[in-house]
C-alpha positions as a printed Julia matrix, in Angstrom:
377×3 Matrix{Float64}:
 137.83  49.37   -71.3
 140.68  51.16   -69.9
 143.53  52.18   -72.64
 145.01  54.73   -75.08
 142.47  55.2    -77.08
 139.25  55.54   -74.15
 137.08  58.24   -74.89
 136.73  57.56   -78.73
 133.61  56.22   -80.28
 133.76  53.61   -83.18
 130.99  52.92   -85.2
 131.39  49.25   -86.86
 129.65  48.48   -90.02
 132.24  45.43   -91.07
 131.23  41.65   -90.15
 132.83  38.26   -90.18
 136.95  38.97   -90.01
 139.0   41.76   -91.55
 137.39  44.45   -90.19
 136.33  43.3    -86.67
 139.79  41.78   -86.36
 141.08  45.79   -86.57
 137.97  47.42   -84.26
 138.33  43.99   -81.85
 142.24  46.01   -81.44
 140.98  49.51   -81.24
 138.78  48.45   -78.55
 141.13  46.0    -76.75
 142.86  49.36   -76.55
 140.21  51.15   -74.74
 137.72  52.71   -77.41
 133.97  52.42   -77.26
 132.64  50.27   -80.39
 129.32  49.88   -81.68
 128.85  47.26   -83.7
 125.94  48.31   -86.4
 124.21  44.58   -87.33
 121.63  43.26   -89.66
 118.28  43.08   -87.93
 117.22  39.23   -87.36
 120.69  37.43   -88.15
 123.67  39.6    -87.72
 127.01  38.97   -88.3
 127.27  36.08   -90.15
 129.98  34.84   -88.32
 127.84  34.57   -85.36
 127.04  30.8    -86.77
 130.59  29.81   -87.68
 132.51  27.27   -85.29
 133.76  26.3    -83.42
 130.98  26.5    -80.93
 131.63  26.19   -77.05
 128.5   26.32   -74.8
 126.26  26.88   -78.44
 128.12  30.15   -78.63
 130.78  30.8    -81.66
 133.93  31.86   -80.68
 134.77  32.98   -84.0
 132.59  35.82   -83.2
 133.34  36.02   -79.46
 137.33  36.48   -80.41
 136.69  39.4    -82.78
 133.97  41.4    -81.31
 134.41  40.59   -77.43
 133.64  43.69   -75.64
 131.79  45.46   -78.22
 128.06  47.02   -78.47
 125.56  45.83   -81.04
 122.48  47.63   -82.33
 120.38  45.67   -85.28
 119.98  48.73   -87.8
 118.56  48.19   -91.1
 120.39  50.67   -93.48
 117.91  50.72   -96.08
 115.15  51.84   -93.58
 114.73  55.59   -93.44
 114.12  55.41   -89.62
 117.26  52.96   -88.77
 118.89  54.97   -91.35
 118.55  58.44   -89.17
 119.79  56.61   -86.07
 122.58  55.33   -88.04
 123.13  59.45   -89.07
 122.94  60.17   -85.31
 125.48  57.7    -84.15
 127.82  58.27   -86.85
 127.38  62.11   -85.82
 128.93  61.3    -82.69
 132.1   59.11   -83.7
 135.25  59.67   -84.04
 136.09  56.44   -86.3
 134.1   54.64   -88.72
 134.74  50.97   -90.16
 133.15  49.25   -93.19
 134.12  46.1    -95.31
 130.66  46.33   -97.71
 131.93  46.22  -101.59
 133.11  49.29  -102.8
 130.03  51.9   -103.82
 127.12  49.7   -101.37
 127.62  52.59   -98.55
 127.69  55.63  -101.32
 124.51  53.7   -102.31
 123.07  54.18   -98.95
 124.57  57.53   -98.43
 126.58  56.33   -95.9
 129.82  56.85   -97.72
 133.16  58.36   -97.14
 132.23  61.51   -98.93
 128.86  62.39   -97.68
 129.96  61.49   -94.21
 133.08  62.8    -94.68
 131.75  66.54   -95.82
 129.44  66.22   -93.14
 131.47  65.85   -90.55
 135.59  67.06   -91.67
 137.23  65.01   -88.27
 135.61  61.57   -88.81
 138.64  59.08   -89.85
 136.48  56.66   -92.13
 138.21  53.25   -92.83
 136.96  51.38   -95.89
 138.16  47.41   -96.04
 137.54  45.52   -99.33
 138.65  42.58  -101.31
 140.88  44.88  -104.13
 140.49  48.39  -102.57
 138.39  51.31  -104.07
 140.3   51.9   -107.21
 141.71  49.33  -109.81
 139.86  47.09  -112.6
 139.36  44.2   -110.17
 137.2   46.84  -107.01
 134.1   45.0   -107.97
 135.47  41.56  -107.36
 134.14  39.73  -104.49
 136.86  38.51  -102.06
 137.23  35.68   -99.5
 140.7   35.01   -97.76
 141.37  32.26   -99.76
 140.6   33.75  -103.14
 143.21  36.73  -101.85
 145.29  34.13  -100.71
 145.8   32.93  -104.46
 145.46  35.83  -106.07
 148.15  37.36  -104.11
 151.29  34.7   -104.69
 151.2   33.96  -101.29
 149.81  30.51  -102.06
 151.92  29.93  -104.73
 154.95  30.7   -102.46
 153.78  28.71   -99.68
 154.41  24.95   -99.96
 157.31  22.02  -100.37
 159.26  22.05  -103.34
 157.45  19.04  -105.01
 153.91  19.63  -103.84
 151.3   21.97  -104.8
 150.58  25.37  -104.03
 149.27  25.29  -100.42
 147.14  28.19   -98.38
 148.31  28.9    -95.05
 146.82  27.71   -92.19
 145.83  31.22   -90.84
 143.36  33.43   -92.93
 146.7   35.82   -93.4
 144.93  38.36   -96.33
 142.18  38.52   -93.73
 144.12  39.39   -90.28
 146.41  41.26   -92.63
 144.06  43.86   -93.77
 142.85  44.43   -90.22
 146.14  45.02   -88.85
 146.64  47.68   -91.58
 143.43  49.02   -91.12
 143.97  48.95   -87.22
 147.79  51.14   -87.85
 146.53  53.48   -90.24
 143.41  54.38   -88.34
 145.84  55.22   -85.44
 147.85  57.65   -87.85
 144.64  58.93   -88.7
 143.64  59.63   -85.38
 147.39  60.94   -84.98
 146.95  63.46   -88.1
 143.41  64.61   -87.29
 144.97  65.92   -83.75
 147.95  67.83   -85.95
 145.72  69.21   -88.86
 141.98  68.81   -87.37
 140.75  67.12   -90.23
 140.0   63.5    -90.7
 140.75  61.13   -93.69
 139.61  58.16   -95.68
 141.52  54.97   -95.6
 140.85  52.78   -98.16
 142.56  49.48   -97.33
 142.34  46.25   -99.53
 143.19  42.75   -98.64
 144.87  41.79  -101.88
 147.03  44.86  -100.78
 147.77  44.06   -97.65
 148.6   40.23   -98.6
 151.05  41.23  -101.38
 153.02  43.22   -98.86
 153.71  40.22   -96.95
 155.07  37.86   -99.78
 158.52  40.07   -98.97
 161.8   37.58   -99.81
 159.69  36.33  -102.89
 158.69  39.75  -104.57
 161.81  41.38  -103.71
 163.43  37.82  -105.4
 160.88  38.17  -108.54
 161.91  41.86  -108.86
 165.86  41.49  -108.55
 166.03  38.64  -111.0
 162.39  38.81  -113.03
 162.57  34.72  -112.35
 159.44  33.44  -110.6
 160.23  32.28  -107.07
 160.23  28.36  -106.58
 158.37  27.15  -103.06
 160.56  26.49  -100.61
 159.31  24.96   -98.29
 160.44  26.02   -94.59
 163.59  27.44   -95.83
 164.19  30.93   -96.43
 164.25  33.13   -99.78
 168.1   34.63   -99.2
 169.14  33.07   -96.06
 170.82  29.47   -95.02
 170.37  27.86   -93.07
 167.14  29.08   -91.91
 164.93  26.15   -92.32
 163.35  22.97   -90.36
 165.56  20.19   -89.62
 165.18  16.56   -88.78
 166.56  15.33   -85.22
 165.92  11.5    -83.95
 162.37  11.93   -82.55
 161.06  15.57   -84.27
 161.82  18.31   -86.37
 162.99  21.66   -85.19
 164.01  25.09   -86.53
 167.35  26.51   -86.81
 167.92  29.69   -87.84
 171.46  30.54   -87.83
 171.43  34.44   -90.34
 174.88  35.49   -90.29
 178.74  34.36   -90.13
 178.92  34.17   -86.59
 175.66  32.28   -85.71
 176.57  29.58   -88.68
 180.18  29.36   -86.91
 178.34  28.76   -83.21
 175.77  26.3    -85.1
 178.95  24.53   -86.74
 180.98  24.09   -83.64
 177.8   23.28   -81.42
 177.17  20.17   -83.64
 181.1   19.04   -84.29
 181.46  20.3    -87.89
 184.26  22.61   -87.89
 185.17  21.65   -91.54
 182.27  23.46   -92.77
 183.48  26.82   -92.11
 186.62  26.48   -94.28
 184.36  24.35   -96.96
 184.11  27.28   -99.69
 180.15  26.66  -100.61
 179.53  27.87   -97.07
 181.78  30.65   -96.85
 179.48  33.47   -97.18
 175.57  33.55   -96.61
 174.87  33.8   -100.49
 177.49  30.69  -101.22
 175.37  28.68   -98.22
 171.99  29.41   -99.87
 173.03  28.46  -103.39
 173.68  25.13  -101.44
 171.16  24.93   -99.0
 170.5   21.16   -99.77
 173.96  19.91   -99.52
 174.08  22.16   -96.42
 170.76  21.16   -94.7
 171.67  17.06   -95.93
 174.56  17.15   -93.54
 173.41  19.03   -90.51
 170.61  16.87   -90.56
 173.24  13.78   -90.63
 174.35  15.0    -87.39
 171.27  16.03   -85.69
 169.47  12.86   -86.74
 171.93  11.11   -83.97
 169.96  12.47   -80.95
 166.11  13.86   -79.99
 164.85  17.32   -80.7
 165.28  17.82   -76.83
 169.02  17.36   -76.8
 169.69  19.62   -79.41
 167.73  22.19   -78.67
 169.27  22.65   -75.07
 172.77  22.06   -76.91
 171.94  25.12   -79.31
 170.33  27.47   -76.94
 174.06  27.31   -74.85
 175.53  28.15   -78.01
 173.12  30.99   -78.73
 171.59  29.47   -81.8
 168.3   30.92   -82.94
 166.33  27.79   -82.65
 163.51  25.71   -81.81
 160.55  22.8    -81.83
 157.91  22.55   -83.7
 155.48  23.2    -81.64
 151.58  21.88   -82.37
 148.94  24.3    -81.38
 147.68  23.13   -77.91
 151.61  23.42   -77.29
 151.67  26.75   -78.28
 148.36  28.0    -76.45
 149.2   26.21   -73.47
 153.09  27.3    -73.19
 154.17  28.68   -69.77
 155.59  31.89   -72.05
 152.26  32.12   -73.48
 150.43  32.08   -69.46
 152.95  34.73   -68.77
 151.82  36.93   -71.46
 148.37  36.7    -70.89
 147.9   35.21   -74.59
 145.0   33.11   -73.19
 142.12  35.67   -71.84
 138.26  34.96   -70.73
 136.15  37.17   -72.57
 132.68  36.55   -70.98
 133.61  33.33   -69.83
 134.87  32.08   -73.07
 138.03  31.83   -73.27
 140.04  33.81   -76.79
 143.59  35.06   -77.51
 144.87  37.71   -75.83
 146.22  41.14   -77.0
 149.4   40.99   -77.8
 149.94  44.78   -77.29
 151.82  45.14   -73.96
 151.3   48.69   -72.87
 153.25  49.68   -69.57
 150.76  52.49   -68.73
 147.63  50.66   -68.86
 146.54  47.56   -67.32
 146.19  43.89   -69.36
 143.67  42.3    -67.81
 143.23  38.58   -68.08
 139.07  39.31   -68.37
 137.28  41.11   -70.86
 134.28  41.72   -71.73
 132.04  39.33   -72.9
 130.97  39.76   -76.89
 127.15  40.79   -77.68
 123.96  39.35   -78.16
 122.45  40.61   -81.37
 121.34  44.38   -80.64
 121.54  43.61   -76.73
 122.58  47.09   -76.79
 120.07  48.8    -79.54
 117.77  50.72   -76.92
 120.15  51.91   -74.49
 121.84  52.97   -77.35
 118.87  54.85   -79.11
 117.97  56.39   -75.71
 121.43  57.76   -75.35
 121.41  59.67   -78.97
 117.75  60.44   -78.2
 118.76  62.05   -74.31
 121.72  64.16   -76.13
């Protein structure tokens, strides 16, 4: 792959999600990665769905383009080519519980005193440090643990996860930034670094208007449902046929959102003088905005506030979304070995974005070139 980053060498030990997700980006952006597998089954998400033409693309999305050798790390002579490839990288990436690689001697010290530039990233449920390291982690048990299910919901109903493994995808897009800073800081100061990224981390980071709520007031957050944690209206609203989302954030968008939909008085109706007053009364507010917009379809009033230049629009369901002629013209849809997976949404104007990549690997399809080439050099 041609990119930014060409030229480096990645050696993957992660599987399934958070840290595939962040090497899938560093090689989308032109680095070669070798994805180190168990001998025999491999990544286990190689057998998750959903399945076109009996292959996953679970797996296809996140390691598309990649190498794969089957190395068993507890064999002394998989465990030397393992030493020989990881002699050559510039970037290592592991999601095993924290102490299983200093267990194999494949940790961040040993490798790290062994060879000063590597940039080792470490990806783990709860991080290296803390009384909860040891914990095993799924998304949805971060998800929880985080408040971000607890924050996530209507008003009446339970706590509900997301739809989209977010403590997952979060972790690799920190993992994927800081590597880059790594790589940034090795160039300044020759020496590399160990990252030690946790999910639970990364999640909390995200609940934003609900921790920065808890620590103002020290009052746990309500859900909200679609509505915003310190601004109104910001929320999903109900027209005639569907609901769509307004998002009107300061004086003069709430003034172009009033006079768009023929309620003047609210602007001189003191709960909705200032952005603070309108979110104390977000349900009066919402209550008769909706009486208005429930006079006409979604289509009408979305045209109606785009002229006005109100933040806005539908709800959109997902073959909607994938299938949207702004989505085509980004290249969000791409063929990776004739599947077809999201794109990269990293536009780069120096380097090309091409609408085919490289298909993912069969299970250590790569493994003798691979030992040939440490063996020739």
């Amino acid at each position: 792959m041609n990119g930014p980053l060409a030229g480096l060498l990645v050696v993957d030990f992660s599987r399934v999600l958070a840290g595939p997700f962040a090497t899938m980006m560093l090689g989308d952006l032109g680095a070669r990665v070798v994805k180190v597998e168990r001998p025999d089954t491999g990544d286990d998400s190689r057998t998750y769905g959903p399945f076109l033409d009996d292959q996953s693309l679970y797996f296809a999305r996140v390691n598309h383009g990649k190498e794969s050798i089957a190395l068993d790390l507890k064999d002394p002579a998989d465990l030397a080519v393992v030493r020989a490839l990881v002699a050559r990288a510039d970037v290592v990436v592991e999601n095993y519980r924290p102490g299983v690689m200093d267990r194999l001697g494949l940790g961040a010290s040993a490798l790290l005193e062994a060879h000063p530039r590597l940039v080792y990233c470490s990806i783990s449920g709860f991080g290296h440090t803390g009384p909860w390291s040891q914990r095993p982690a799924y998304d949805a048990v971060v998800q929880g643990m985080s408040g971000l299910m607890a924050i996530t919901g209507s008003m009446e109903g339970p706590p509900i996860k997301p739809g989209p493994p977010v403590a997952d995808l979060s972790a690799g897009l920190y993992a994927f930034g800081g590597i880059c800073s790594a790589l940034l800081g090795r160039n300044a100061t020759g020496k590399g670094t160990h990252l030690d990224v946790a999910m639970y981390d990364s999640t909390l980071s995200l609940l934003e208007g609900a921790a920065l709520s808890w620590l103002a007031k020290g009052v746990e957050p309500e859900r909200m449902g679609n509505a915003h944690f310190s601004i109104a209206p910001f929320d999903t609203f109900r027209c005639a046929d569907r609901d769509i989302t307004i998002c009107a954030a300061n004086d003069l968008l709430f003034g172009a959102l009033c006079s768009a939909l023929g309620l003047p008085e609210l602007l001189t109706d003191a709960r909705f003088s200032t952005n603070a007053r309108r979110h104390d009364s977000r349900l009066e507010l919402k209550q008769l905005l909706e009486t208005v917009l429930c006079r006409d379809g979604a289509a009408h009033w979305l045209e109606v506030l785009d002229r006005a230049g109100v933040p806005c629009g539908p709800i959109s369901g997902v073959a909607e979304a994938v299938s949207s002629e702004q989505s085509d013209a980004r290249q969000m849809v791409v063929d990776a070995g004739g599947l077809p997976i999201p794109g990269n949404p990293v536009k780069l104007s120096s380097w090309p974005d091409p609408g085919f990549r490289p298909a993912a690997p069969l299970l250590d399809e790569h493994g003798a070139a691979i030992r040939a080439e440490l063996e020739r050099s």
